[in-house]
C-alpha positions in Angstrom: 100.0 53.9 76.1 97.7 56.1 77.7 98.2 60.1 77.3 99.2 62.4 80.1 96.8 65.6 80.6 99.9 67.2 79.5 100.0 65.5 75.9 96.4 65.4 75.5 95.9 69.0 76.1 98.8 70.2 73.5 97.1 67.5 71.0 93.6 69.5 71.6 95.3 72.7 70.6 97.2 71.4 67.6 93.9 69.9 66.6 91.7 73.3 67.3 94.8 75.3 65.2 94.6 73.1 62.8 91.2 73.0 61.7 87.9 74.6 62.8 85.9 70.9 63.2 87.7 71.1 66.6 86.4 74.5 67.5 84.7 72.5 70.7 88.3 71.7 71.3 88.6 75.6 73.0 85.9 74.6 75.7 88.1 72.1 77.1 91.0 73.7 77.0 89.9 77.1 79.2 88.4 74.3 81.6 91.9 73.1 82.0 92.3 76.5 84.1 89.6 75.4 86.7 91.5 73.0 89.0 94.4 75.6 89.8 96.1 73.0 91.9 96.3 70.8 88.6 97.5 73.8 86.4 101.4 73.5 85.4 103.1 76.1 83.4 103.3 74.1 80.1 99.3 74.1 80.4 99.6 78.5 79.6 102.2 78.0 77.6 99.6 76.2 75.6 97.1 78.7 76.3 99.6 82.1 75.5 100.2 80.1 72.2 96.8 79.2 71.4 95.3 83.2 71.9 98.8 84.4 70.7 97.7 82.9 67.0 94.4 84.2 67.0 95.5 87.2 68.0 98.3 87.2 64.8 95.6 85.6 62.4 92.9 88.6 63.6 90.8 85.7 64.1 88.5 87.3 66.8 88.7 90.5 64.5 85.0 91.9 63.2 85.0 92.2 59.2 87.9 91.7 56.7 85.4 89.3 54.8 85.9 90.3 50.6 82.9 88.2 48.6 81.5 86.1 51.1 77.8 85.6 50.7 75.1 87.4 53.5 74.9 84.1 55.5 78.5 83.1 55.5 79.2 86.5 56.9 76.9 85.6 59.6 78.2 82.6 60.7 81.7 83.9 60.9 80.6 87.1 62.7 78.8 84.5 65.2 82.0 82.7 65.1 84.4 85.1 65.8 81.9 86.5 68.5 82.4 83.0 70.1 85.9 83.2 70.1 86.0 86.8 71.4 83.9 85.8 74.3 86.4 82.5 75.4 88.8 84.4 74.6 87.1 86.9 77.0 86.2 84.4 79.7 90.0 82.5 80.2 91.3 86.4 81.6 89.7 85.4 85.0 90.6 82.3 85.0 94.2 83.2 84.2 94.2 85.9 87.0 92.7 83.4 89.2 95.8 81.1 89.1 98.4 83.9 89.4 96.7 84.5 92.9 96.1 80.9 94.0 98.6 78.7 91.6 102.2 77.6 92.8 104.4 79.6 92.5 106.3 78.4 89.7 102.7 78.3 88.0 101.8 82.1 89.2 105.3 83.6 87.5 104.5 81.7 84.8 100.4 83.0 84.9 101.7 86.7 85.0 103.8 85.9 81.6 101.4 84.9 80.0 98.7 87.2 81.0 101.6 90.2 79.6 102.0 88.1 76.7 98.2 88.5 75.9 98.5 92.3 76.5 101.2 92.7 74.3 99.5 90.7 71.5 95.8 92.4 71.6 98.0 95.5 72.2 100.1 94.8 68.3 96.7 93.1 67.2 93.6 94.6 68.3 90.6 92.7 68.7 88.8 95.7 67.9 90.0 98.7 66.4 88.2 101.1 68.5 90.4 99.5 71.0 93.6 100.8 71.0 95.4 99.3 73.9 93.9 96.6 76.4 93.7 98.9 79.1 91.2 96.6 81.2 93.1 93.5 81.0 96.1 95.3 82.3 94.4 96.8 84.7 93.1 93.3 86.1 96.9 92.3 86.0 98.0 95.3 88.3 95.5 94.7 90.7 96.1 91.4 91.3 99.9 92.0 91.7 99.3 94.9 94.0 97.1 92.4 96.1 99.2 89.6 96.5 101.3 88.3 98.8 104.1 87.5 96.5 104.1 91.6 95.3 107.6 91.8 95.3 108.6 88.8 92.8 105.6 89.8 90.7 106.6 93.4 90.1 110.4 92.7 89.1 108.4 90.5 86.1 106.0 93.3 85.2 109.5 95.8 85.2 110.1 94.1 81.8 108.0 95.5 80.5 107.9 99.1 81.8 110.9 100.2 79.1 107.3 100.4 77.0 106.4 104.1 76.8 102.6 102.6 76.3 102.7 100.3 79.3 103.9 103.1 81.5 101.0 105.8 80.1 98.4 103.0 80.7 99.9 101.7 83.9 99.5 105.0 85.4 96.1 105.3 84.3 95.0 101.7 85.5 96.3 102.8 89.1 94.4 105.8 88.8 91.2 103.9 88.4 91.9 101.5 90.8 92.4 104.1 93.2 89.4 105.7 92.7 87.0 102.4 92.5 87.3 101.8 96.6 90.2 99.7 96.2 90.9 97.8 99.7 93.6 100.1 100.7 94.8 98.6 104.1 98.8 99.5 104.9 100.0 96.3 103.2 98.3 97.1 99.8 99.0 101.0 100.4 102.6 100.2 100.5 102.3 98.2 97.5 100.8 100.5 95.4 103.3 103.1 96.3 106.1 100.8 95.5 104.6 99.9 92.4 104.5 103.3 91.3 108.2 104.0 92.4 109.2 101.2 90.1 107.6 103.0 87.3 110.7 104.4 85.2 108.9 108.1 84.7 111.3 110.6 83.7 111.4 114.1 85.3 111.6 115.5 81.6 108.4 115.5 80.1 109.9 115.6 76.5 111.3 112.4 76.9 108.2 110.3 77.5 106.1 112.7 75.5 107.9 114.2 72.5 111.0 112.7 71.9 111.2 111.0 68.5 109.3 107.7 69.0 110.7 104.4 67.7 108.6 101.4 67.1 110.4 99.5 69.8 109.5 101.8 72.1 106.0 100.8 72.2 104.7 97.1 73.4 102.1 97.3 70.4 105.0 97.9 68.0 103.7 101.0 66.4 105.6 104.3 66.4 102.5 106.1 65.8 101.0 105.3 69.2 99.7 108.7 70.5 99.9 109.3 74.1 98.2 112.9 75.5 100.2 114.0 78.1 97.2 116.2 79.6 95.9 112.6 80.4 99.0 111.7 81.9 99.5 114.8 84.2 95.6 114.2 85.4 96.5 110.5 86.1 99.8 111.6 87.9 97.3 113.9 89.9 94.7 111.7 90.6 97.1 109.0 92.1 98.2 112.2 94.2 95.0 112.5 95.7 94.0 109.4 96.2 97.4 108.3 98.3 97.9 110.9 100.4 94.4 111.3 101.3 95.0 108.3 102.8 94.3 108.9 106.5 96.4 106.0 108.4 99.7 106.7 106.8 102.9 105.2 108.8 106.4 106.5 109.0 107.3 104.1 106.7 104.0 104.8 103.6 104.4 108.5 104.5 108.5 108.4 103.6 107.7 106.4 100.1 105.2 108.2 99.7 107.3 111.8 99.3 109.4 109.1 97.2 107.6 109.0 94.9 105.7 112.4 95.1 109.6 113.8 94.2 111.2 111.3 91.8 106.8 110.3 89.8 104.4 112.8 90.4 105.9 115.8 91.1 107.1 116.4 87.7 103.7 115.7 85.9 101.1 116.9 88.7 98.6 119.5 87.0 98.6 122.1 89.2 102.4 121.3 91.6 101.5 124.5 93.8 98.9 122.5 95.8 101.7 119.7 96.9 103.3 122.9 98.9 100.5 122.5 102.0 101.7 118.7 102.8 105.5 119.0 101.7 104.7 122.0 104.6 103.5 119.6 107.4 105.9 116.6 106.6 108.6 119.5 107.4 107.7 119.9 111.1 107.9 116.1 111.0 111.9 116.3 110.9 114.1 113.2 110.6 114.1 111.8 107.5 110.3 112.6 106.1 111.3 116.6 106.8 114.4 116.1 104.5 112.5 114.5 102.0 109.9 117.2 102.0 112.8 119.6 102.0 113.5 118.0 98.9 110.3 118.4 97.5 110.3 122.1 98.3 113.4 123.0 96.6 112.0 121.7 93.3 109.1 123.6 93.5 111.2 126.5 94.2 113.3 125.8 91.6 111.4 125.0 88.8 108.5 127.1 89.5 110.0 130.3 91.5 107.7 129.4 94.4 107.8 131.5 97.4 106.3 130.3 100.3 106.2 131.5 103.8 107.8 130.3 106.7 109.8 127.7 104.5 113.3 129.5 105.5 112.2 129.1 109.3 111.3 125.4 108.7 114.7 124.9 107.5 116.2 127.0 110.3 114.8 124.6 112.7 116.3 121.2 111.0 119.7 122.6 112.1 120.0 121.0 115.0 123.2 119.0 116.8 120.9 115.9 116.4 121.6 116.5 112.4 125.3 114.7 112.9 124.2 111.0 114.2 121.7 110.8 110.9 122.2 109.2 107.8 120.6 112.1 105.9 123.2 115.0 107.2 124.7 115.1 103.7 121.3 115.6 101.8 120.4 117.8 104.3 123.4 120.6 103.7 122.9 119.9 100.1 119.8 121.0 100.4 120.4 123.8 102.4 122.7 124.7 99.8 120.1 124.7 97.4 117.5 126.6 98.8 119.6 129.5 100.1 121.3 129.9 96.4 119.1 132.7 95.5 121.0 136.7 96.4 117.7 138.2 96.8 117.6 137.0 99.9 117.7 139.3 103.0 121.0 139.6 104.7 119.3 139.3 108.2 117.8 135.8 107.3 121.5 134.7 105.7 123.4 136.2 108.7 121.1 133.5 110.9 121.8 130.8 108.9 125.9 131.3 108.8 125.8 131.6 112.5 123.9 128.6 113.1 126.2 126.7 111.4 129.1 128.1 112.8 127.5 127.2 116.5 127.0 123.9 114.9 130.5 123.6 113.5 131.9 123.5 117.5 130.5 120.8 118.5 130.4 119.0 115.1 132.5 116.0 114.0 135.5 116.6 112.1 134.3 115.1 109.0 131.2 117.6 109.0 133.0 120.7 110.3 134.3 121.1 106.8 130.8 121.4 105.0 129.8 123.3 106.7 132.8 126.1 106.7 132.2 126.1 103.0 129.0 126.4 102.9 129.1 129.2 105.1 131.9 130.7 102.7 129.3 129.9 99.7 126.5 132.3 101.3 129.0 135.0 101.9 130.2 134.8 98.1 126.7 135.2 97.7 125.9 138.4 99.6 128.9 139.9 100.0 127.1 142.5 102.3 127.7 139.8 104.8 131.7 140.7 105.2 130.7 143.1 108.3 130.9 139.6 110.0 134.6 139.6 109.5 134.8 143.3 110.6 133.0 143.2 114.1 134.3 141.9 117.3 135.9 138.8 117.0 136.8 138.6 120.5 133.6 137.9 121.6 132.5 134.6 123.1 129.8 131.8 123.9 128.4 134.1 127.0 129.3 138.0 124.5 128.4 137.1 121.7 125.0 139.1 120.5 123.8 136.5 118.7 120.5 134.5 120.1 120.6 130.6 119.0 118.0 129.9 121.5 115.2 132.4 118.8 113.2 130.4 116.4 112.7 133.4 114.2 115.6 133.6 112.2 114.6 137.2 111.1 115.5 138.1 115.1 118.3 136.4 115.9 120.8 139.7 116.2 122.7 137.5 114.1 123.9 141.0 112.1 125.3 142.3 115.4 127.3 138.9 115.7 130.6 138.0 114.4 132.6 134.6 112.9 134.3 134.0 116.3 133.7 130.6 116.2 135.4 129.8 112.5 138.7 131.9 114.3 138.6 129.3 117.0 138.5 126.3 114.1 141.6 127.4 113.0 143.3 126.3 116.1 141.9 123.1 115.8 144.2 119.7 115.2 142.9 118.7 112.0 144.7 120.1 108.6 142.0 119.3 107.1 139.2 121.8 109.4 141.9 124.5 110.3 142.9 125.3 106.6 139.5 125.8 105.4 138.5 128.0 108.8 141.1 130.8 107.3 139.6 131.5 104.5 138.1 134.5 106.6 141.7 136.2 106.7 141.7 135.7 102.6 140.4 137.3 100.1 137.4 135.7 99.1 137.4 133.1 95.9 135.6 134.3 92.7 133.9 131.2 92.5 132.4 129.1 95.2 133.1 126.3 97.0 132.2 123.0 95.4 130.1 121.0 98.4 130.2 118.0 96.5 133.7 117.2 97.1 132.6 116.8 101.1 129.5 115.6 101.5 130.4 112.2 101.3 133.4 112.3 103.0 133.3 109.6 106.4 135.3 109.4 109.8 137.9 106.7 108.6 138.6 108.6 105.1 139.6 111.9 107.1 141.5 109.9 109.8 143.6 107.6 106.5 143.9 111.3 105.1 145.1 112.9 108.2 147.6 109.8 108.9 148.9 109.8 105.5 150.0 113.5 105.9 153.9 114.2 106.9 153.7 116.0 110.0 156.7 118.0 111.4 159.0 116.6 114.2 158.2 119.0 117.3 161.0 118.4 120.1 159.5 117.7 123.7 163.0 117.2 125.3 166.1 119.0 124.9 168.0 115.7 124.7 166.9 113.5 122.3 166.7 110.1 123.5 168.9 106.9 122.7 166.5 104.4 123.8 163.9 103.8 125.6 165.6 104.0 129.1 166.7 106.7 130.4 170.1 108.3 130.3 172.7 107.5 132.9 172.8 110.8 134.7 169.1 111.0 134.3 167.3 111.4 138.4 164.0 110.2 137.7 164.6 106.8 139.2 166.0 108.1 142.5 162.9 109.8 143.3 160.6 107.2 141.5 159.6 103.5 141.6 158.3 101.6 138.4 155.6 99.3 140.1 
C-alpha cells in the first residue's frame, strides 16, 4: 500500500530523530514547505516537533564537546553549522505559508512559528543570543501585513501574558517602524491596534520590578533582565514614528490617542513633548478632543504640567452639542478632573460654573443633575465663589452680566453674575433635578459630591425612577368624581356636543 505524503513525511522525521544516517532526511522535509497549496497543518506540526527537539537536545548549540578528538570536533561544529543554517532557512518558508496558506494552515503556521520562538527563547542557539528577537520580528510583520490581522493577533495575545514577549514586541515594532515599513492606512491601523492589544501596565513597577516568576517569562527563566530605559525609548520611538504619520484619518487619529493614553504615555522618555499634539487634537472636538482631554489630565496629573490655554480649550468643548454625544459622561469627568486643583483663579472657576449652569437650561434631565453637582464640587473647592449666592438672583437671560458669547473665560464678567439659573431648576418637575438645585439655600456639604453616581445614569432609568416615586394626590375639582361621566346636575352637556 502505497504511503500518503502525510505518512512518508512523519516517517522521514522519525527516521532523521532517530539516527544521524538520515541527516539528508532534513532537506526534504523543509522542501515540504515549497508547494504552500500542498502544505496541511500536520506537515508543521512535524516541523514544530522536529526543531522543537533540536532545540531541547542543544543540537544546533556551538561547543559542549568534553574529550572528543580535534577532527571530531570539526565535523560536529560543521554539523551543527548545517543544522543551524536549515534550521535558519525553514523561517521564510514558514512565514511564507502564514501569508499565502489556507487558512486553517496559516493559524496553524503562526503556532508553530511562536512555538519556535518560545523554544530558541528557553534554549538558545547561541548564548550571545538571549531572546530571538529577529524571528519574532518577522512574525509581527507579517501579521501586521496581512489580510487576516485580526484572527492572527487574538493567537499572538497568548502569548503577550509573557513579560519577555511584550519588552521584545515593542522593540520589534519600533524597528519595523523605522525600516520604511509600507505604512499605507490599512497597515497604519494595524499596527496601532496591535500595539493596543499589547497588555502594558500604566505602573512601571509591575512590568519592571515586581518580583519576577519563572512563568512569567516565555524563555522560562526568572532571571531574564529587561532595561526599562530600552523600553521607554521603544515606547518613544513607536511615538514618533505613528504620529508623524502625515495622512492620518478620524478613525487612525482616535486609536492613535488610544493608545498614546492607555501604551505610550506611561513609558514615553520625555511625556512633556506629547502636550503640542494632545494640543491640536483638542481644537478637533468630538470624540478625538475628549480623548486628548484625556491625555492632558494625566500629564497634569502625574507631572504637575501647566500649560497654556488648556482651561480655554476645555471652555470651548462646553457646548449644547455636548448632550446628543456618546462621550458627555467622559467629558464632565474630565472636566472634573482638571479643575480639581484650588489654586486656580476664581475668575476662570466663576466661567466655568456659569457655563454649565447656561448649559443646565437647556439640558436633558438625566444630565442637568451632573452638572448641579459638579458645579457644587468647584464651589466646595473655592469657597470664595459663595458671592454667587449673594448677588442678584433676580436677574435674567437679557440682565444677567455674565457674557456666554466670550471665548476668553478670564473675561466673561462671570464674577459679576449670579446662580439664577440653578433657582429656576428648582421649580423644575423632576425630584430628581429640583432637589439637587437647592443645595444653594444649604449649607454647603464638607465633602463633595460623588459624580460617579451620575454619569452613567440614561433617560429610561430617571423616567422608571421618577415613576416609581409616590407622588401626592393634588385635587383639580372640588367634587371628586364617581365615574367617568359627569354628574347629574353637571351643565357641560347643555352647552357642549361630544362629536
Amino acid at each position: 500500500m502505497a504511503q500518503t505524503p502525510q505518512s512518508s513525511l512523519k516517517k522521514k522525521i522519525n527516521e532523521f530523530l532517530a539516527s544521524r544516517k538520515h541527516s539528508n532526511n532534513l532537506i526534504e522535509i523543509i522542501a515540504s514547505l515549497d508547494d504552500v497549496r500542498n502544505v496541511k497543518p500536520n506537515t508543521l506540526l512535524g516541523i514544530q516537533r522536529l526543531f522543537v527537539e533540536l532545540l531541547k537536545k542543544h543540537a544546533m548549540t556551538s561547543g559542549g564537546y568534553t574529550n572528543e578528538d580535534k577532527k571530531t570536533k570539526e565535523a560536529e561544529e560543521k554539523y551543527k553549522s548545517w543544522l543551524r543554517g536549515c534550521y535558519k532557512s525553514v523561517f521564510p518558508k514558514l512565514i511564507n505559508v502564514l501569508e499565502n496558506g489556507d487558512s486553517d494552515v496559516q493559524l496553524q503556521a503562526l503556532s508553530t512559528l511562536m512555538y519556535l520562538v518560545q523554544g530558541e527563547a528557553k534554549y538558545p542557539v547561541s548564548p550571545k543570543i538571549l531572546f530571538p528577537e529577529d524571528k519574532l520580528q518577522m512574525i509581527i510583520e507579517s501579521v501586521i501585513s496581512n489580510p487576516f490581522f485580526s484572527v492572527f493577533v487574538q493567537r499572538l495575545k497568548e502569548y503577550f501574558t509573557f513579560k519577555d514577549v511584550i519588552f521584545y514586541s515593542f522593540k520589534c515594532v519600533s524597528n519595523i517602524l523605522s525600516e520604511n515599513f509600507n505604512c499605507n492606512e490599512e497597515h497604519l491601523m494595524n499596527v496601532l491596534n496591535f500595539v493596543k492589544e499589547i497588555p502594558v501596565p500604566n505602573n512601571r513597577e509591575k512590568l519592571f520590578l515586581a518580583e519576577a516568576k519563572s512563568e512569567d517569562f516565555i524563555s522560562g527563566n526568572e532571571k531574564t533582565v529587561l532595561d526599562i530605559k530600552d523600553f521607554c525609548s521603544f515606547s518613544s520611538k513607536i511615538w514618533a514614528m505613528l504620529s508623524g504619520f502625515k495622512n492620518h484619518t478620524t478613525d487612525s487619529t482616535k486609536l492613535l490617542l488610544i493608545v498614546l493614553i492607555d501604551k505610550l504615555m506611561f513609558y514615553h522618555s520625555n511625556p512633556i513633548i506629547i502636550t503640542d499634539f494632545l494640543m491640536n487634537a483638542l481644537s478637533l472636538k468630538g470624540p478625538i478632543a475628549v480623548l486628548a482631554l484625556q491625555g492632558m489630565v494625566n500629564l497634569v496629573r502625574q507631572y504637575n504640567l501647566e500649560y497654556p490655554n488648556i482651561y480655554d480649550k476645555l471652555y470651548d468643548l462646553l457646548e449644547p452639542n455636548i448632550f446628543y454625544t456618546k462621550y458627555k459622561a467622559r467629558l464632565f469627568y474630565l472636566t472634573d478632573l482638571l479643575m480639581m486643583s484650588t489654586h486656580l483663579p476664581e475668575a476662570l472657576v466663576a466661567s466655568f460654573i456659569k457655563r454649565l449652569c447656561r448649559l443646565s437650561l437647556t439640558a436633558p434631565p438625566q444630565d442637568i443633575a451632573i452638572m448641579i453637582y459638579l458645579i457644587g464640587n468647584l464651589i466646595l473647592r473655592h469657597k470664595g465663589l459663595t458671592i454667587l449666592f449673594q448677588n442678584n438672583d433676580t436677574a435674567t437671560l437679557n440682565t444677567d452680566p455674565f457674557d456666554n458669547d466670550e471665548k476668553d473665560p478670564y473675561e466673561t464678567n462671570a464674577l459679576k453674575s449670579s446662580l439664577w439659573e440653578i433657582k429656576m431648576l428648582q421649580n423644575h418637575p423632576l425630584y430628581s433635578v429640583n432637589v439637587p438645585a437647592r443645595f444653594i439655600n444649604n449649607p454647603l456639604p464638607n465633602v463633595e459630591w460623588d459624580l460617579g453616581k451620575y454619569l452613567e445614569v440614561t433617560y429610561d432609568e430617571l423616567f422608571t425612577r421618577e415613576f416609581k416615586k409616590k407622588q401626592k394626590n393634588i385635587s383639580t375639582n372640588f367634587e371628586q368624581p364617581t365615574s367617568m361621566f359627569q354628574p347629574s346636575n353637571a351643565k357641560l352637556f347643555d352647552h357642549f356636543v361630544l362629536v
